[in-house]
C-alpha positions as a Markdown table, in Angstrom:
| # | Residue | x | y | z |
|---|---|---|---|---|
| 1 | Unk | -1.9 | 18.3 | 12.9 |
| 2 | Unk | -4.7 | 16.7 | 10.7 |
| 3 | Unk | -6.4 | 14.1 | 12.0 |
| 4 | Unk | -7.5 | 11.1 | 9.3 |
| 5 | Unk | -9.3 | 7.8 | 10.1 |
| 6 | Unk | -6.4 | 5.2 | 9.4 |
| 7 | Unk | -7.6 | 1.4 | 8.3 |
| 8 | Unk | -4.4 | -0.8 | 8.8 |
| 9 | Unk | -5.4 | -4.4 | 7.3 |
| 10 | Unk | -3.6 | -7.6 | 8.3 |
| 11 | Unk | -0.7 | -7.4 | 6.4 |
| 12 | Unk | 0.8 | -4.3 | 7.5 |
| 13 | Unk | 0.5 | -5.4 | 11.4 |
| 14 | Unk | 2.6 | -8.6 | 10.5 |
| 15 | Unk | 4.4 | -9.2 | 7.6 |
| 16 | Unk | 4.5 | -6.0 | 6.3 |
| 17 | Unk | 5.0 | -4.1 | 9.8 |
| 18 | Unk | 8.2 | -2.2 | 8.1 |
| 19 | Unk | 5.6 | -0.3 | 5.8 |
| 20 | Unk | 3.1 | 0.8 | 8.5 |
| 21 | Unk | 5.9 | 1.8 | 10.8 |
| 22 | Unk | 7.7 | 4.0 | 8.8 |
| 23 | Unk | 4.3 | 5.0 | 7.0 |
| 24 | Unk | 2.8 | 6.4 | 9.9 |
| 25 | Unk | 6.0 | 8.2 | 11.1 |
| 26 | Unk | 6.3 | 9.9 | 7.6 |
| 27 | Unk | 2.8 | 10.7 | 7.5 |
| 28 | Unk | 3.5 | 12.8 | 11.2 |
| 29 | Unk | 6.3 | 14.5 | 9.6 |
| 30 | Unk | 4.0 | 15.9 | 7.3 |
| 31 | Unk | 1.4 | 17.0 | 9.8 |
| 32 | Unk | -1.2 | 13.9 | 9.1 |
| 33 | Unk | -2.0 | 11.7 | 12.3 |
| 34 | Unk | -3.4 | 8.7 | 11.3 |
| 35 | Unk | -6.3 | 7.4 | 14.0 |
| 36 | Unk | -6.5 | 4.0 | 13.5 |
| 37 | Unk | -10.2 | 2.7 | 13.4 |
| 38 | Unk | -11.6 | 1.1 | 16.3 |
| 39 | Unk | -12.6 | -2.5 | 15.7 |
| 40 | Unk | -11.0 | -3.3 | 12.1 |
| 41 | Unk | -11.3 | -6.2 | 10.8 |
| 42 | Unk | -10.0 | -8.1 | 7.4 |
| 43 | Unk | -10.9 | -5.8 | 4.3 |
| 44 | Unk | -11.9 | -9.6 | 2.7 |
| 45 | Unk | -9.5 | -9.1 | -0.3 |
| 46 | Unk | -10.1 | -11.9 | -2.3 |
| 47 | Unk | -12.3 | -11.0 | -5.3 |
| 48 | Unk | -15.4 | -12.6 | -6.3 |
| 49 | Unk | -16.0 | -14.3 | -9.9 |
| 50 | Unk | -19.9 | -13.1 | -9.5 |
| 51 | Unk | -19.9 | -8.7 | -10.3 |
| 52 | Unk | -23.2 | -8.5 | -8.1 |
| 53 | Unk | -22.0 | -11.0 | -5.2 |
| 54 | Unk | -23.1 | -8.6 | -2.3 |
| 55 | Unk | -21.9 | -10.4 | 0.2 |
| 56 | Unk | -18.1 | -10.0 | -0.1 |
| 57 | Unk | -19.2 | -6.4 | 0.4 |
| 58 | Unk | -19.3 | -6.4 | 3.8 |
| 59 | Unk | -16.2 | -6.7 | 5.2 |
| 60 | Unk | -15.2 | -3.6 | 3.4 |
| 61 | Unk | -18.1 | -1.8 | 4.3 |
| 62 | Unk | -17.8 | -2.6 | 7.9 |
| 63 | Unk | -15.0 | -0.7 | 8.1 |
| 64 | Unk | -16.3 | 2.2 | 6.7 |
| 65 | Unk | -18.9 | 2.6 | 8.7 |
| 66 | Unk | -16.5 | 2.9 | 11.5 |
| 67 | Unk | -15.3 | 6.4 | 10.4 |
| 68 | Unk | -18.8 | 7.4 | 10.3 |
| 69 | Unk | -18.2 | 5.9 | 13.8 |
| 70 | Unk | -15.3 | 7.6 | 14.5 |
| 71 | Unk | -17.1 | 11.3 | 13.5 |
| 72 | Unk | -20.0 | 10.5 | 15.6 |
| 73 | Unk | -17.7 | 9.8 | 18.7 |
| 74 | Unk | -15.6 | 13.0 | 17.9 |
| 75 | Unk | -13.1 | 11.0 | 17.5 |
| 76 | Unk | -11.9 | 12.8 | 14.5 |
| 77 | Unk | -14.1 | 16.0 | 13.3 |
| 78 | Unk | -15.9 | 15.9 | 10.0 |
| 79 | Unk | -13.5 | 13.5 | 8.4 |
| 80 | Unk | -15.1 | 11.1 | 5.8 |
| 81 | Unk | -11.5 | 9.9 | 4.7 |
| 82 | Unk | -10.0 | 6.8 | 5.4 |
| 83 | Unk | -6.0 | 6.1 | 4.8 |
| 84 | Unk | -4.9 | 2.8 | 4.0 |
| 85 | Unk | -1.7 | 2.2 | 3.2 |
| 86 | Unk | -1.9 | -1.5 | 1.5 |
| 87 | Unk | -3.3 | -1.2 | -2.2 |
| 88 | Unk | -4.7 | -4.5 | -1.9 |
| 89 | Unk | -7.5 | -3.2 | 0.9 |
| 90 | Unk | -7.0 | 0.4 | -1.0 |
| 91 | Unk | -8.7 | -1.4 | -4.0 |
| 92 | Unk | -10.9 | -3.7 | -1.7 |
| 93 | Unk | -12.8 | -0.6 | 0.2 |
| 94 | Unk | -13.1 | 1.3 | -3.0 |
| 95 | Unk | -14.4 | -1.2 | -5.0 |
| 96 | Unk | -16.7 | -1.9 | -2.1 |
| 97 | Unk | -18.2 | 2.3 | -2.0 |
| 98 | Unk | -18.4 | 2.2 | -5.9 |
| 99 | Unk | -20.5 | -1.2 | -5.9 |
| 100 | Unk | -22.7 | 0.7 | -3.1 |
| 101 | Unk | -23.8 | 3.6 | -5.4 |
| 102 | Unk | -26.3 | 1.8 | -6.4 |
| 103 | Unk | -29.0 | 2.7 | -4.1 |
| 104 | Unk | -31.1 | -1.1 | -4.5 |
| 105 | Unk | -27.5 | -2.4 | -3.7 |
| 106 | Unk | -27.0 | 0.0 | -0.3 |
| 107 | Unk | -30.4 | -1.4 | 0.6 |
| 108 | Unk | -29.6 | -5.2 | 0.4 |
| 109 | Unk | -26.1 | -4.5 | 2.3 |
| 110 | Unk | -27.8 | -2.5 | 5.2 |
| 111 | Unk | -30.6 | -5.4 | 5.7 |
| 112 | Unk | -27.8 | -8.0 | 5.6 |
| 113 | Unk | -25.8 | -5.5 | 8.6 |
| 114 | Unk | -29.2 | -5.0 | 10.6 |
| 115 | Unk | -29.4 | -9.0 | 10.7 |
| 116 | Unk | -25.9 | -9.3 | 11.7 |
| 117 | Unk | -26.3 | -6.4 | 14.7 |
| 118 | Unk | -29.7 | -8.0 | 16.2 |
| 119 | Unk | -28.1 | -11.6 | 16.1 |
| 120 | Unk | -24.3 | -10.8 | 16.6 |
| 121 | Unk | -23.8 | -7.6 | 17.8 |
| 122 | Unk | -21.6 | -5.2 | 15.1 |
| 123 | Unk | -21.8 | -2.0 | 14.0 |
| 124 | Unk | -24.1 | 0.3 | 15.6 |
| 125 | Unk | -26.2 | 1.1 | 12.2 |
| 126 | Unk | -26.2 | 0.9 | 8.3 |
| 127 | Unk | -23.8 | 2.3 | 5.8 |
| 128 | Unk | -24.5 | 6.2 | 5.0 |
| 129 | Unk | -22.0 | 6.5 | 2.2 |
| 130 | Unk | -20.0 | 9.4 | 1.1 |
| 131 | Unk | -16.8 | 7.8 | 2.7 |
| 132 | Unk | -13.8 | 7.8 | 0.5 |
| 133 | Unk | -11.0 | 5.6 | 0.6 |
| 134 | Unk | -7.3 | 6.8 | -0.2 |
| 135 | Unk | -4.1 | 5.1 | -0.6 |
| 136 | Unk | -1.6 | 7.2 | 1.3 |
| 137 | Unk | 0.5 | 7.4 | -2.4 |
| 138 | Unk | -2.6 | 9.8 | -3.3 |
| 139 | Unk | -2.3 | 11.8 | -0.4 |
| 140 | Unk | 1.1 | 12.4 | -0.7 |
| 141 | Unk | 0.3 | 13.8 | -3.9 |
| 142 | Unk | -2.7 | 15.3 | -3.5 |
| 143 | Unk | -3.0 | 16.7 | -0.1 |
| 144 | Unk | 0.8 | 17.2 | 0.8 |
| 145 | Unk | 2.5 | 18.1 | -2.6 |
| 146 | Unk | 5.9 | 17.3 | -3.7 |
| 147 | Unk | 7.3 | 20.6 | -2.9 |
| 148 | Unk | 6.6 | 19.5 | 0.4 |
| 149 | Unk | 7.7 | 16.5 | 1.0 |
| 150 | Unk | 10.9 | 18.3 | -0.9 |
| 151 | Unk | 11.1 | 20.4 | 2.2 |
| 152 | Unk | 11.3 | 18.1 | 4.5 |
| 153 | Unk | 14.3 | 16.0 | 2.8 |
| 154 | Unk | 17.2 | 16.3 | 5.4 |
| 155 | Unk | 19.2 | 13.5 | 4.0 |
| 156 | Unk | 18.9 | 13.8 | 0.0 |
| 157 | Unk | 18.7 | 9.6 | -1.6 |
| 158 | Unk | 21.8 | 11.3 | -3.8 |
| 159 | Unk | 23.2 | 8.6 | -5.7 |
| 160 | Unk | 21.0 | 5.7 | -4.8 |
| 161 | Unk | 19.4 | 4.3 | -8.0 |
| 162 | Unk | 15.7 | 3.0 | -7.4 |
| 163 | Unk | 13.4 | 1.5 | -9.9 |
| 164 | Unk | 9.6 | 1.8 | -9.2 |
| 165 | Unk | 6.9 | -1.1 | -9.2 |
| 166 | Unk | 3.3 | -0.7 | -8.9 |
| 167 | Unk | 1.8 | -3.8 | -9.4 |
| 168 | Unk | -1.8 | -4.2 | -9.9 |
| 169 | Unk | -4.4 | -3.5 | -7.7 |
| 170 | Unk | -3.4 | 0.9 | -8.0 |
| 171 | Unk | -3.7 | 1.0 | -10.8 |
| 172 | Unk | -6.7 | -0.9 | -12.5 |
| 173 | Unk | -9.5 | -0.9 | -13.4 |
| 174 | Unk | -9.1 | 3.1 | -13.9 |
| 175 | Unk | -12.2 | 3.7 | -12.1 |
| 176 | Unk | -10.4 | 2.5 | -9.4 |
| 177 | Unk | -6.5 | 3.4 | -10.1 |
| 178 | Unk | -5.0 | 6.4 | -8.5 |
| 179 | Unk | -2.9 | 7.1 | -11.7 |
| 180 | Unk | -2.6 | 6.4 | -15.1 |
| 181 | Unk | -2.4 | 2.3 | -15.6 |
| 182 | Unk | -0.2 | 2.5 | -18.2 |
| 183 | Unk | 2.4 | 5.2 | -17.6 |
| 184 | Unk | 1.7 | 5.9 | -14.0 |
| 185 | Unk | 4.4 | 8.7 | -12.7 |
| 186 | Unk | 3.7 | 9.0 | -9.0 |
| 187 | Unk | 6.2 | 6.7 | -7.5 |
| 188 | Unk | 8.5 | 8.4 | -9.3 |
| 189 | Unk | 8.0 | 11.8 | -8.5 |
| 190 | Unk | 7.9 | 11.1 | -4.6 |
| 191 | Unk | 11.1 | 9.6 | -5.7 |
| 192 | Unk | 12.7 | 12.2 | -7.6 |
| 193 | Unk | 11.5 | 14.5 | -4.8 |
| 194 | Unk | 13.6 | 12.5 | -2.4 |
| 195 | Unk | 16.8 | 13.3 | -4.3 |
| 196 | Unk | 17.0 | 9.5 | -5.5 |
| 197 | Unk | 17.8 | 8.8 | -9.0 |
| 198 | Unk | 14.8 | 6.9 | -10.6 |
| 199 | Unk | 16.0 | 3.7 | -13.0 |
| 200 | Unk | 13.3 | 2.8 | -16.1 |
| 201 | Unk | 11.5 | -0.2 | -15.2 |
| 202 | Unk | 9.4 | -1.3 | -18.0 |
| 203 | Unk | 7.9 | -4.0 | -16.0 |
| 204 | Unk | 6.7 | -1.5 | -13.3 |
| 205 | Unk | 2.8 | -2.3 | -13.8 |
| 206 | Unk | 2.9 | -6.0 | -14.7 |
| 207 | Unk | 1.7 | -8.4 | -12.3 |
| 208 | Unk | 3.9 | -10.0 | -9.7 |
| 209 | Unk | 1.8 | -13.3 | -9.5 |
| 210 | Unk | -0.5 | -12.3 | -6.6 |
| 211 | Unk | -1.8 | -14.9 | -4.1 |
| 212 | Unk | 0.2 | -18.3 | -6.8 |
| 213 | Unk | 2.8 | -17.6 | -4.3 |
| 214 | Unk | 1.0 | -20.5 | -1.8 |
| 215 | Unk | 0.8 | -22.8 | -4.2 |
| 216 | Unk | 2.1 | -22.1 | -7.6 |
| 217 | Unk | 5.9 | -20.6 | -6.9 |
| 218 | Unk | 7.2 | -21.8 | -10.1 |
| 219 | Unk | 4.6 | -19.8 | -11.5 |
| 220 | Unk | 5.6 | -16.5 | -9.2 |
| 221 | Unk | 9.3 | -17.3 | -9.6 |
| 222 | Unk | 9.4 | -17.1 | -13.6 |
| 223 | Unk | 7.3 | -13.0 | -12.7 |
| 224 | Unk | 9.8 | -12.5 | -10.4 |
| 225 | Unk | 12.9 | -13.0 | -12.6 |
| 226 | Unk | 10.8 | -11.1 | -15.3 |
| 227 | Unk | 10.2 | -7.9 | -13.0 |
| 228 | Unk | 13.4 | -8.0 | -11.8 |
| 229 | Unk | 16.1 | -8.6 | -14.2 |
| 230 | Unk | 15.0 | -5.1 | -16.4 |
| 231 | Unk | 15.7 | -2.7 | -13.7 |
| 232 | Unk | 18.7 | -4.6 | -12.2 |
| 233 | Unk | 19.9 | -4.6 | -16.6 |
| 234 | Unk | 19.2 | -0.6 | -16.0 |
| 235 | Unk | 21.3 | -0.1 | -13.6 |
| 236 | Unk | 18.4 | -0.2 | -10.3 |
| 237 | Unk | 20.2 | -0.8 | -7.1 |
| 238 | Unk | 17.0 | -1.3 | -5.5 |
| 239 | Unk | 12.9 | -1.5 | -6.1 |
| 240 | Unk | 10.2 | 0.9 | -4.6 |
| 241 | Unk | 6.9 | -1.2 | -4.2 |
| 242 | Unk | 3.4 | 0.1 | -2.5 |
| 243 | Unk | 2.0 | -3.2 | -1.6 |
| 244 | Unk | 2.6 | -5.9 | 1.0 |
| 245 | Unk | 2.4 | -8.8 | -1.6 |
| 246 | Unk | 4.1 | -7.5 | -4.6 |
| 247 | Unk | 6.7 | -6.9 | -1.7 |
| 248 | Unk | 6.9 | -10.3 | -1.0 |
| 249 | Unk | 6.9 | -11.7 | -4.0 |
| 250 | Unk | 9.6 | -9.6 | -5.5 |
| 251 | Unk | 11.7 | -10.0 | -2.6 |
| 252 | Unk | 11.4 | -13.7 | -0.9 |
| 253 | Unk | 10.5 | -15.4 | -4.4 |
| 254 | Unk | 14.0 | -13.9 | -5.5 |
| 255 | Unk | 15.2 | -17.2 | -3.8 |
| 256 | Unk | 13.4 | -20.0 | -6.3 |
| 257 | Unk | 13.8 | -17.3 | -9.3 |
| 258 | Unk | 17.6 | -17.6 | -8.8 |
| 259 | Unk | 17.2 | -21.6 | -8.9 |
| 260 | Unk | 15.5 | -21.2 | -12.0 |
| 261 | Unk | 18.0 | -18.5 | -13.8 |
| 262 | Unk | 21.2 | -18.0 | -11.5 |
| 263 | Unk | 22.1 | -14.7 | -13.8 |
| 264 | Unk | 19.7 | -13.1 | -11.6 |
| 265 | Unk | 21.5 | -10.8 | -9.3 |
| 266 | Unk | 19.9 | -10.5 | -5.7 |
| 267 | Unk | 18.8 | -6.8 | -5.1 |
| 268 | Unk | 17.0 | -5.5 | -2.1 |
| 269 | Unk | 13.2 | -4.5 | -2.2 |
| 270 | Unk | 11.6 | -1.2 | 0.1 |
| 271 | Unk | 8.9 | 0.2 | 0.5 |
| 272 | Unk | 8.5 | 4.2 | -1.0 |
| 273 | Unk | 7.6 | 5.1 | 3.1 |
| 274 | Unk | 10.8 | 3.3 | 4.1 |
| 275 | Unk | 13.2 | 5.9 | 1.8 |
| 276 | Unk | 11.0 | 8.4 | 2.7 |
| 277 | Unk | 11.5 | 7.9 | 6.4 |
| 278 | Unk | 15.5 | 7.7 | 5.6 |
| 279 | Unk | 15.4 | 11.2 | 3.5 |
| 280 | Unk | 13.3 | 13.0 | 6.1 |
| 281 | Unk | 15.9 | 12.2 | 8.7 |
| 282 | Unk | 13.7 | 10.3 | 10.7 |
| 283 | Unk | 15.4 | 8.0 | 13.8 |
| 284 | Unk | 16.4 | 4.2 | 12.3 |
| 285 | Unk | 13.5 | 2.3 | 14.4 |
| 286 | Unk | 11.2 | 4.0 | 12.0 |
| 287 | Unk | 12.5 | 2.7 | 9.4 |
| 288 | Unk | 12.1 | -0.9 | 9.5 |
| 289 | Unk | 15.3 | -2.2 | 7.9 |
| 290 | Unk | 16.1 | -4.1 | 11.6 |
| 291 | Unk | 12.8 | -6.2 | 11.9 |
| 292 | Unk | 13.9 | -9.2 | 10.1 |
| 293 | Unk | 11.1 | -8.7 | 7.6 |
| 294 | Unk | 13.3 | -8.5 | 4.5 |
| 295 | Unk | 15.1 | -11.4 | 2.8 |
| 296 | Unk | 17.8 | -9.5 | 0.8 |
| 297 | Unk | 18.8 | -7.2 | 3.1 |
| 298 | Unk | 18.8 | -3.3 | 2.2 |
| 299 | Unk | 21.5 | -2.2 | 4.8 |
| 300 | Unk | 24.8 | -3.4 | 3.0 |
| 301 | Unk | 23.4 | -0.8 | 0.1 |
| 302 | Unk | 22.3 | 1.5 | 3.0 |
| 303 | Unk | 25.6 | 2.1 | 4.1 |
| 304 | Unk | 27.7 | 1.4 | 1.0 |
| 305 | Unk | 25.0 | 4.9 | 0.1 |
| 306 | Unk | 26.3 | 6.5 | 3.4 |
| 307 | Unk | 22.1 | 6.2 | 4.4 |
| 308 | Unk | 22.5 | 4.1 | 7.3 |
């Protein structure tokens, strides 16, 4: 069993608690423990207008200096991998190590940090570098390989039609994406390698209206019906996501974008980890269909799919 630093984020502890549970269980299936890191805190998400604003920078970095933390402490052994499974911090922390190539930049950050320790306590030194952030979709590919994942299938998705959605933040800018932004195929080869039958979506990389959901729902409702209505026309009996707010979005919003166009037929919403958890066999608390976390509920389909 490898072990990886693991970096949560705030919406897989709370809203999106059925990702990280069946994420982590999936991940010890395929001989990955996921340490989580010791003293987390918000990956700071929200992006800046200003491309040399060095201060938004720190969150992220914070938390990568704890696996350099985590390796001095032998807590893990020569691991400068972090696993997040949350594209939204994904694309936060790598952002954050690409900005920090510069070496002016690295400087400024570490003089803000050796401020913060001597007034506030904090990490125990500067940022080294050399730390690279992963979304768990890229180790999955990457490090595990289909034809593994393949192997451990004990209860094949056979039948069960599932669209893909990507959103945003995984796929752009490229420097940052794990795949290609326009024709990205990893979703659908995890899928395929489940046994699941993957539906076209042609909307599977368009924005689902991000952080208007607070304020603007009318806005988020009208994306909603749009990245919906394609998949549900091509037959999808559900949709595959890999981030905590396209999640919500697709799913809760469902209720104002049936207001605005009642043709819209409800459909449930999962996460890849969650089918992956049902395929591998894996007990039903680790799948996190029971938390109350999901407004159109995946279980009728479950069972109509002889899953549950």
């Amino acid at each position: 069993m490898v072990k990886i630093p693991y970096y949560p984020g705030c919406a897989v502890q709370t809203t999106a608690r059925n990702y990280s549970i069946s994420g982590i269980a999936v991940a010890k299936k395929l001989g990955i423990e996921l340490v989580e890191l010791p003293k987390w805190n918000c990956c700071g998400v929200f992006p800046s207008l200003a491309t040399d604003d060095l201060m938004r920078h720190l969150a992220p970095i914070r938390n990568l200096i704890h696996v350099q933390e985590m390796n001095e402490n032998g807590i893990v052994q020569n691991e400068n991998r972090v696993i997040t499974f949350c594209s939204m911090c994904y694309h936060t922390l790598k952002e954050a190590n690409l900005f920090l190539k510069d070496a002016e930049k690295m400087e400024k950050i570490n003089t803000f940090l050796e401020r913060e320790k001597e007034f506030v306590g904090g990490v125990k030194e500067g940022y080294k570098g050399g730390v690279e952030a992963l979304d768990f979709l890229e180790v999955l590919r990457d490090i595990v390989g289909y034809d593994r994942i393949t192997k451990e299938v004990k209860k094949p998705l056979k039948g069960l039609k599932v669209a893909p959605y990507y959103g945003c933040l995984v796929l752009r800018p490229r420097e940052i994406g794990i795949d290609d932004p326009e024709n990205p195929t990893i979703l659908e080869d995890i899928l395929e390698a489940l046994g699941a039958e993957v539906i076209d979506n042609p909307n599977r990389t368009q924005c689902c209206g991000s952080y208007h959901t607070v304020d603007r729902k009318d806005i988020v409702a009208k994306l909603t019906y749009d990245n919906l209505v394609y998949p549900i026309r091509n037959g999808a009996e559900v949709i595959v996501t890999c981030c905590p707010l396209c999640t919500f979005n697709l799913d809760h919003r469902q209720k104002e974008a049936r207001k605005l166009r009642r043709d819209l037929q409800e459909i449930p919403v999962m996460y890849y980890t969650q089918l992956m958890a049902i395929a591998f066999g894996l007990d039903k608390q680790f799948w996190g269909v029971d938390l109350g976390l999901h407004y159109v509920d995946p279980k009728p389909l479950l069972k109509a799919k002889n899953l549950y």
